[in-house]
C-alpha positions in Angstrom: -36.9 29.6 22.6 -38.5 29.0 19.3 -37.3 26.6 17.4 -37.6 24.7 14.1 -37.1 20.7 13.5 -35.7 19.5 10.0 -34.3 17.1 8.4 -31.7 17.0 6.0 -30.2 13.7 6.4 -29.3 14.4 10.2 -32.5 16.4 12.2 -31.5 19.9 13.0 -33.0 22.1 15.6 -33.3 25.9 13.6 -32.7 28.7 16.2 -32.8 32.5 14.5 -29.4 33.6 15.8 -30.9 37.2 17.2 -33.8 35.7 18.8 -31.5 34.7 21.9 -29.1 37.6 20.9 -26.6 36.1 19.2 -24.4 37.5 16.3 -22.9 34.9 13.7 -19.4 35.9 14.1 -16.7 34.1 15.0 -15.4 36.1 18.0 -18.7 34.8 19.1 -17.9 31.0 18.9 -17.6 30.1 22.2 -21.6 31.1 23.1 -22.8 30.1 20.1 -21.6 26.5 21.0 -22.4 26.9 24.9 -26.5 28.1 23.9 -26.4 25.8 21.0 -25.6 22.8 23.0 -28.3 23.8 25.4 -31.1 24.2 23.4 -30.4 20.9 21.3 -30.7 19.1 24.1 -33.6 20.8 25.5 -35.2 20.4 22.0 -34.4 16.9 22.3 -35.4 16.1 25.6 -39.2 18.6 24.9 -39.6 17.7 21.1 -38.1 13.8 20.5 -38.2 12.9 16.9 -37.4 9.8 14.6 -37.0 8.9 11.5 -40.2 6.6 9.9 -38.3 4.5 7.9 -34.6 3.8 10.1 -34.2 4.4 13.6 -32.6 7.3 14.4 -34.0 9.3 16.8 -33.1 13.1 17.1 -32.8 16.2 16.7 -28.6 15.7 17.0 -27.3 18.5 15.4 -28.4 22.4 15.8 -28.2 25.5 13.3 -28.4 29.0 14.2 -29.2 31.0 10.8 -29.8 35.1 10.0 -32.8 35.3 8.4 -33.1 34.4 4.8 -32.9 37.9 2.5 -34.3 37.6 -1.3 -31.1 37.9 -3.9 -32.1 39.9 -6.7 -31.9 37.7 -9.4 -34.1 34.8 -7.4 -33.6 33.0 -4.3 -32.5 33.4 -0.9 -29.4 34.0 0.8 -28.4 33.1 4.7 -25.9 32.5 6.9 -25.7 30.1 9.2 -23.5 28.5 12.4 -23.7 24.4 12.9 -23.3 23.4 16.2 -22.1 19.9 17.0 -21.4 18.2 20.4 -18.2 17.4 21.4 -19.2 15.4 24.6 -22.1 15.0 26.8 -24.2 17.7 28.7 -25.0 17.6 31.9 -27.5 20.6 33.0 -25.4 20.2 36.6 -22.2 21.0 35.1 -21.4 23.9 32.7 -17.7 22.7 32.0 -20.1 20.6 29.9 -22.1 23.6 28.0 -19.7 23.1 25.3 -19.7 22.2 21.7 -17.7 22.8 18.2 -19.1 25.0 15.2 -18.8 23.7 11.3 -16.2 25.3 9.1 -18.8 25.0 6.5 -22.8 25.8 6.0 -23.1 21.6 6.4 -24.4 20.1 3.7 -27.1 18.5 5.7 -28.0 21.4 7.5 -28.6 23.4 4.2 -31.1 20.9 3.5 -32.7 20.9 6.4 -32.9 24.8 6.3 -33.7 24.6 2.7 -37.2 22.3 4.0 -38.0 24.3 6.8 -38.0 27.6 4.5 -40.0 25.6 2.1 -42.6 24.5 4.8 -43.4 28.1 5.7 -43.6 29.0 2.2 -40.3 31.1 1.7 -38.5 28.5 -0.8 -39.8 27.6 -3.6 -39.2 24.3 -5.5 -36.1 25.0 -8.1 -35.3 28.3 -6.2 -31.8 28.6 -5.6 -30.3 28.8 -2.0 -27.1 30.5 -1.3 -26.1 29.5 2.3 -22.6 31.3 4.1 -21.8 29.2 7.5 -19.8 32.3 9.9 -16.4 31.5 8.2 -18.1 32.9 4.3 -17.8 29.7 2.9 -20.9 28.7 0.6 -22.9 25.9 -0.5 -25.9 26.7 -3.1 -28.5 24.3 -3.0 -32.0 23.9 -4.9 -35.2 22.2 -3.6 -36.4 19.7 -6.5 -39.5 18.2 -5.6 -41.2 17.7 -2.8 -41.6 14.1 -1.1 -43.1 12.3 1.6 -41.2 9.9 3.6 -43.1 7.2 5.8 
């Protein structure tokens, strides 16, 4: 699985939802949350991260997202599903291959997708970003400068 690693005030593993054959739709909340849990830990377990400045160690949090489509009057659109654990998994016990999903796009986790479309040069600074989460609710964000942290 290929994944991103942002952060956006909590570090988020990015999944693209079809590239381990998911649809973002709410009948489909149960696997989202089972795969979601999975790969976060994998991620953290392969790819450990912390912050440079405070210690908090990561990725904790995971978002599976549609691919970013260009709006017509600027920007980019997506949807996205946040996945957050709701216990401890144990690779040994797939009672434990559970999670929860956000009611909302998470306003941490549209940052973090708004710097990992930046990085690969799909965001622009001062673009706006129009972000769903599988219920339809929205956030809009916009990147305003870049920074470096550490």
């Amino acid at each position: 699985v290929t994944v991103d690693i942002a952060y956006g005030g909590m570090f988020y593993v990015i999944v693209d939802a079809a590239s381990v054959g998911l649809v973002l739709e709410p009948q489909n909340g149960r696997e989202i949350c089972r795969l979601g849990e999975m790969i976060k830990v994998a991620a953290r377990e392969q790819h450990p991260v912390n912050h440079p400045e405070i210690d908090y160690p990561g990725p904790d949090i995971l978002a599976f997202r549609d691919p970013a489509v260009r709006l017509p009057g600027g920007g980019l659109a997506a949807r996205n599903a946040v996945v957050m654990s709701n216990g401890e998994l144990r690779w040994d016990d797939p009672a434990t291959h559970t999670g929860m999903l956000d009611r909302s796009p998470c306003g941490t986790g549209t940052c973090a997708i708004m710097a990992a479309l930046h990085a690969r040069g799909e965001l622009r600074v001062g673009e706006p970003f129009e972000h769903s989460s599988i219920l339809g609710t929205k956030f809009i964000g916009r990147l305003h400068e870049e920074v470096v942290v550490g």
